[in-house]
C-alpha positions in Angstrom: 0.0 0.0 0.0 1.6 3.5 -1.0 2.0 6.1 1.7 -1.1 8.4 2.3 -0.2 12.2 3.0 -0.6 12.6 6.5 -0.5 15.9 6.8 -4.2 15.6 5.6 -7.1 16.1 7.9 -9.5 13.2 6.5 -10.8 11.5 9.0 -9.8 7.6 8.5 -12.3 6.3 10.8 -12.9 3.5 8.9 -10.5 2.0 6.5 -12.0 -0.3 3.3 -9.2 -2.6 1.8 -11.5 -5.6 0.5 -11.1 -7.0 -2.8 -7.6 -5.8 -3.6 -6.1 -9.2 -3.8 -3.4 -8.1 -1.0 -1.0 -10.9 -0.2 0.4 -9.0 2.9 0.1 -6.1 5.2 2.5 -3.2 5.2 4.5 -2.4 8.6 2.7 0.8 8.5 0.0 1.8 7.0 0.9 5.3 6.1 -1.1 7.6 8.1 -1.9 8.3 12.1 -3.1 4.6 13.3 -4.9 6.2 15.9 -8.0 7.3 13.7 -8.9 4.0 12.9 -11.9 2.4 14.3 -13.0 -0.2 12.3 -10.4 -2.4 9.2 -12.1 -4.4 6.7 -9.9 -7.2 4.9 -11.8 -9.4 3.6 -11.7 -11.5 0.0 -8.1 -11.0 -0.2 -4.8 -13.4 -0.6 -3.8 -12.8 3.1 -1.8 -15.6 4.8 -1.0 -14.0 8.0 -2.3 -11.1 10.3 1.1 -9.4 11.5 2.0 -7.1 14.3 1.7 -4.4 12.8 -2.4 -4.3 13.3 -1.7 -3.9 16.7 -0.4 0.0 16.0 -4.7 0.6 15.3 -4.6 1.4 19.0 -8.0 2.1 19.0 -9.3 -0.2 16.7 -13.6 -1.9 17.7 -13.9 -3.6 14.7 -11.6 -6.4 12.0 -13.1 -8.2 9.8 -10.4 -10.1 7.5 -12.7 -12.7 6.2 -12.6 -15.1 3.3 -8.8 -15.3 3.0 -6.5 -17.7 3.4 -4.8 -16.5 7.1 -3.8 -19.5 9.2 -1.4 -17.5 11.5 -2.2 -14.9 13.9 0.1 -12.6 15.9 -0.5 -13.0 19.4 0.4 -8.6 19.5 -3.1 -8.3 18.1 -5.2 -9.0 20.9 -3.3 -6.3 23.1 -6.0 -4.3 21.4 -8.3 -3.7 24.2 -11.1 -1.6 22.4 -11.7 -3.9 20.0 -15.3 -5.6 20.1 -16.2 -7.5 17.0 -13.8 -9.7 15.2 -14.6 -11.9 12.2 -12.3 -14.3 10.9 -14.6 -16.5 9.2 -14.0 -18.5 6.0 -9.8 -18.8 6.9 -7.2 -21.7 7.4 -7.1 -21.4 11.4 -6.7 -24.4 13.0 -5.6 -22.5 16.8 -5.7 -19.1 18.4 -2.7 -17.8 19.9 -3.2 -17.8 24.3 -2.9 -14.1 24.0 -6.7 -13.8 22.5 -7.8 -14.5 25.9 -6.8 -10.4 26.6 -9.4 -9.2 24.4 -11.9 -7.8 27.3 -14.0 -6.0 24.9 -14.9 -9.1 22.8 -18.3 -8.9 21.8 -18.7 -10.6 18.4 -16.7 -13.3 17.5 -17.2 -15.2 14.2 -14.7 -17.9 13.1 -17.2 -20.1 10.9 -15.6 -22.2 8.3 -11.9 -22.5 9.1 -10.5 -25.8 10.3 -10.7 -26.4 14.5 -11.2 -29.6 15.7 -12.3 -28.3 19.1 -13.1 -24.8 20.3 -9.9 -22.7 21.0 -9.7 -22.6 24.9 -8.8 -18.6 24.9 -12.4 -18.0 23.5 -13.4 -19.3 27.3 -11.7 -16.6 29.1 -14.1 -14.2 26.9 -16.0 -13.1 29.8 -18.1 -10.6 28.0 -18.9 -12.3 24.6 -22.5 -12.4 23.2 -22.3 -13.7 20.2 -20.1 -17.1 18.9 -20.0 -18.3 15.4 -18.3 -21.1 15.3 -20.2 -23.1 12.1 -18.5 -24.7 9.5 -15.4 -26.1 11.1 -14.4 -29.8 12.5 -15.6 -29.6 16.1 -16.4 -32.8 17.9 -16.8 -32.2 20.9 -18.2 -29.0 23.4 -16.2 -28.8 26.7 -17.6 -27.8 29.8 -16.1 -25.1 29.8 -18.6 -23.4 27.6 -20.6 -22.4 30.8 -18.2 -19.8 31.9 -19.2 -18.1 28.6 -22.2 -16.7 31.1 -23.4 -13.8 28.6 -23.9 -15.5 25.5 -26.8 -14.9 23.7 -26.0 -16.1 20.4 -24.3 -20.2 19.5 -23.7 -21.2 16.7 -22.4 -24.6 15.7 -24.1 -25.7 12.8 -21.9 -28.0 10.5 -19.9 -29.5 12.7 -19.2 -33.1 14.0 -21.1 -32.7 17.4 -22.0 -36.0 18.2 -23.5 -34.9 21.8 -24.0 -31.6 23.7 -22.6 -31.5 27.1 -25.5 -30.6 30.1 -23.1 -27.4 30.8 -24.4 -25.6 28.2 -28.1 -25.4 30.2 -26.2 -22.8 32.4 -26.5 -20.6 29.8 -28.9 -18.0 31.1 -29.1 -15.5 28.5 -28.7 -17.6 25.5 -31.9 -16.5 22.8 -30.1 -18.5 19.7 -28.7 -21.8 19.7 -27.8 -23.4 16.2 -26.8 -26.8 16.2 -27.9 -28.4 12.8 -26.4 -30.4 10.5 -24.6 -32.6 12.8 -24.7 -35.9 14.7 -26.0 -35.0 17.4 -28.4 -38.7 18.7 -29.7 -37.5 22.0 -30.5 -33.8 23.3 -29.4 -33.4 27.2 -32.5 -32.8 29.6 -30.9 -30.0 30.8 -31.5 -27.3 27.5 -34.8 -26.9 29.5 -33.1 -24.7 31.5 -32.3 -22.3 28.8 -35.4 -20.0 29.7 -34.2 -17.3 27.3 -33.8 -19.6 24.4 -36.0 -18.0 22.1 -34.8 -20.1 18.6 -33.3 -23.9 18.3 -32.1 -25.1 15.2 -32.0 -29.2 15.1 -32.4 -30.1 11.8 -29.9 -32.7 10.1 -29.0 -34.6 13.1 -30.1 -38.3 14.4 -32.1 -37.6 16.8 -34.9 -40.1 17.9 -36.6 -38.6 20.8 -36.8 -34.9 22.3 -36.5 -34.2 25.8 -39.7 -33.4 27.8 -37.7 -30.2 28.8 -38.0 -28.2 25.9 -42.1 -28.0 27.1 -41.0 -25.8 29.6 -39.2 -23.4 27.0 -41.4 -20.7 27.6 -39.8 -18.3 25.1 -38.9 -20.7 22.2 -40.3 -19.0 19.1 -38.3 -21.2 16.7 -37.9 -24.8 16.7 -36.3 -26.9 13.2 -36.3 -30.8 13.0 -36.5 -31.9 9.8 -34.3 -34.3 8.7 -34.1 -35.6 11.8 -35.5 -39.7 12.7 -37.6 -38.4 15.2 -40.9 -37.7 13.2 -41.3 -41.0 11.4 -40.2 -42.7 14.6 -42.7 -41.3 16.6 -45.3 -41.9 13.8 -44.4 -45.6 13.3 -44.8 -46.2 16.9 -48.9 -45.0 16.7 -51.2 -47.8 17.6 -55.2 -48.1 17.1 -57.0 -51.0 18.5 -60.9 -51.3 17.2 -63.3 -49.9 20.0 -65.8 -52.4 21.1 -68.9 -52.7 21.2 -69.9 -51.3 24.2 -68.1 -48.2 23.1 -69.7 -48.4 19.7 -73.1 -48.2 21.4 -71.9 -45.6 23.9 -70.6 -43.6 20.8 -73.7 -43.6 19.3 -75.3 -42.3 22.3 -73.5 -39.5 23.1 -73.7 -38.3 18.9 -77.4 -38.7 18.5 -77.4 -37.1 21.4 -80.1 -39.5 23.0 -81.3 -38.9 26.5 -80.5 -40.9 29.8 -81.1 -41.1 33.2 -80.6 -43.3 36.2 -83.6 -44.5 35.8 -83.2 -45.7 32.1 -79.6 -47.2 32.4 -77.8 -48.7 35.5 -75.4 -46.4 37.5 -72.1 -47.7 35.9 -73.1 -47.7 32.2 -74.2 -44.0 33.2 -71.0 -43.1 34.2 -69.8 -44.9 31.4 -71.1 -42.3 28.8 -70.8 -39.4 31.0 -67.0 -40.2 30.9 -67.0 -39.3 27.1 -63.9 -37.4 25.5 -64.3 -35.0 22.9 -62.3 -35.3 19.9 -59.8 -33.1 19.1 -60.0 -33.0 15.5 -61.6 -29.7 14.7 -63.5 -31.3 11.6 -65.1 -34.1 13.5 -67.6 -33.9 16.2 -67.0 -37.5 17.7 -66.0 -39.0 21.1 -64.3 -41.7 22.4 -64.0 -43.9 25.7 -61.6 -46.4 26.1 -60.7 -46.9 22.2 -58.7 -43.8 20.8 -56.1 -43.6 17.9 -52.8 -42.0 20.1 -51.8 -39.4 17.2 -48.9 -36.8 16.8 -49.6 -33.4 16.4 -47.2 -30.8 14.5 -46.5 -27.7 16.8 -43.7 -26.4 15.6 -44.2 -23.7 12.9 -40.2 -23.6 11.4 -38.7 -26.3 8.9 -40.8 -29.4 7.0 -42.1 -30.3 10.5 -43.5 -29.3 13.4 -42.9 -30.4 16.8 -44.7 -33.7 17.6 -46.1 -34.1 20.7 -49.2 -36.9 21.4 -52.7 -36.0 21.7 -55.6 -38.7 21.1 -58.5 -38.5 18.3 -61.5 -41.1 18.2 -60.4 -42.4 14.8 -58.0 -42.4 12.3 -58.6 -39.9 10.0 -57.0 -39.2 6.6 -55.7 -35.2 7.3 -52.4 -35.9 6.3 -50.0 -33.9 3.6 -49.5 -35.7 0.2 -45.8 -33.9 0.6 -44.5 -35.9 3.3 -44.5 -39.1 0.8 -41.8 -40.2 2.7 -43.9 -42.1 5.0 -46.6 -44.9 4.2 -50.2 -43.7 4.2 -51.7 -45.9 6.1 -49.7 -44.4 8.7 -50.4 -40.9 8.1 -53.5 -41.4 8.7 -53.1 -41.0 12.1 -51.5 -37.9 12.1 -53.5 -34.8 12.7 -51.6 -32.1 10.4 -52.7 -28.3 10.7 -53.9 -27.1 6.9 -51.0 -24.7 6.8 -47.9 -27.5 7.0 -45.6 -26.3 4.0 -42.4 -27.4 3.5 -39.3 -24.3 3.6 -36.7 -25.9 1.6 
């Protein structure tokens, strides 16, 4: 980069060098470091980020994305204004201890590099809020990811997570957790806890069954599964047994809505029909008794399906979407399905 003139009185708050195909940094950058707030590196050739960053004194923002960097000077983090730092779409495979010294880190973003495991600087990140960490080659998350106590954004997606440690239920401000497109098999009991968590993103994974905690997510907003064994597996394991005949009877009864008393019908076959549940499906006006078809219903209003959880209808009834032709018919049949079910992708 040629010298500036610094006897100029531009003010270089923020300085623009994406897209020059720069292969390196300069020792100096040609005019007073100290105006700098905010250097933007991104889709060059860059190998390295060297010392010399570290003269921005007051430097809040670096973004040297999409290059090819996998060597950072430890000098750099001295910077103790900075606050958002995005190195995403690079050739790290570590982080130099000294990162731990950034105080001010808010926003970190190192999505599609090349960890195996999260750096264990980014735990000594007291005040972060926001962690992208997608893309990469982590298999495992540490318990350490607790101390992270102000995080209100995780994300993880396209990783090799094969389980989530119960730590991360500490997490007391977390709103946004993205874990899809793993291998995740089982979902720890303890994610109930996250009270804030106001979106969860599951899709691509294994997972088989859901843990009752997420019920008590009071704020979830956002909830993806698909792609995920858990909605045909919970669908192939609906049963229906015929009702009999006294419930046929008693059925019959209670639609024609024909009139009984104690004096008509002994005690316990009036208490019989007075025990009569409504059916939930909204086009049928039916009861049961003893004989019910256990169904799923979709909740969950994000992705190709919605959350199942069980409720009972007198019968099986043929409301299911022609779209999810990956699952027999005959089985769909007992699976109530709000009108609106689309599929996103």
């Amino acid at each position: 980069m040629e010298d500036l003139d610094t006897s100029s009185e531009l003010d270089l708050s923020c300085l623009l060098l994406s897209n020059f195909q720069l292969k390196s940094l300069s020792a100096h950058f040609g005019f007073n470091p100290i105006n700098i707030r905010k250097l933007v590196l991104r889709n060059n050739s860059l190998k390295e980020l060297p010392s010399s960053i570290s003269d921005l004194c007051n430097l809040q923002e670096l973004d040297a994305s999409s290059n090819q960097i996998s060597w950072i000077s430890g000098e750099i983090f001295c910077l103790k204004q900075i606050n958002k730092l995005e190195l995403r779409n690079n050739q790290l495979q570590t982080l130099p201890k000294e990162f731990e010294n950034c105080s001010s880190l808010k926003i970190l973003n190192l999505g599609g590099n090349l960890f195996t495991d999260i750096p264990p600087p980014i735990f000594n990140l007291k005040g972060l809020q926001k962690l992208f960490l997608g893309g990469n080659k982590i298999a495992v998350l540490p318990p350490q990811i607790e101390k992270l106590t102000r995080l209100e954004v995780l994300y993880l997606g396209g990783n090799l997570l094969k389980t989530v440690c119960p730590n991360l239920g500490k997490l007391k401000h977390l709103k946004q957790l993205v874990l899809c497109d793993n291998q995740l098999e089982v979902i720890p009991q303890e994610f109930g806890f996250l009270k804030s968590l106001e979106s969860l993103s599951l899709h691509q994974n294994y997972l088989k069954t859901l843990p009752m905690g997420i019920l008590s997510l009071v704020n979830l907003q956002e909830l993806t599964l698909r792609d995920n064994p858990l909605v045909n597996t919970f669908i192939k394991k609906l049963e229906f047994n015929p009702p009999t005949l006294l419930e046929i009877c008693g059925r019959c009864i209670k639609k024609a809505k024909v009139p009984y008393t104690q004096h008509d019908l002994p005690r316990v076959l009036c208490n019989y029909l007075n025990s009569a549940q409504c059916c939930v499906n909204p086009k049928c006006d039916g009861v049961y008794f003893d004989s019910r078809v256990k169904c799923i219903k979709f909740v969950d209003f994000c992705g190709k399906y919605r959350l199942p959880l069980e409720q009972y209808l007198c019968s099986p009834c043929d409301n299911g979407d022609s779209k999810f032709d990956a699952v027999d018919s005959y089985i769909m049949q007992k699976v109530l399905l709000p009108k609106n079910v689309v599929e996103s992708d």
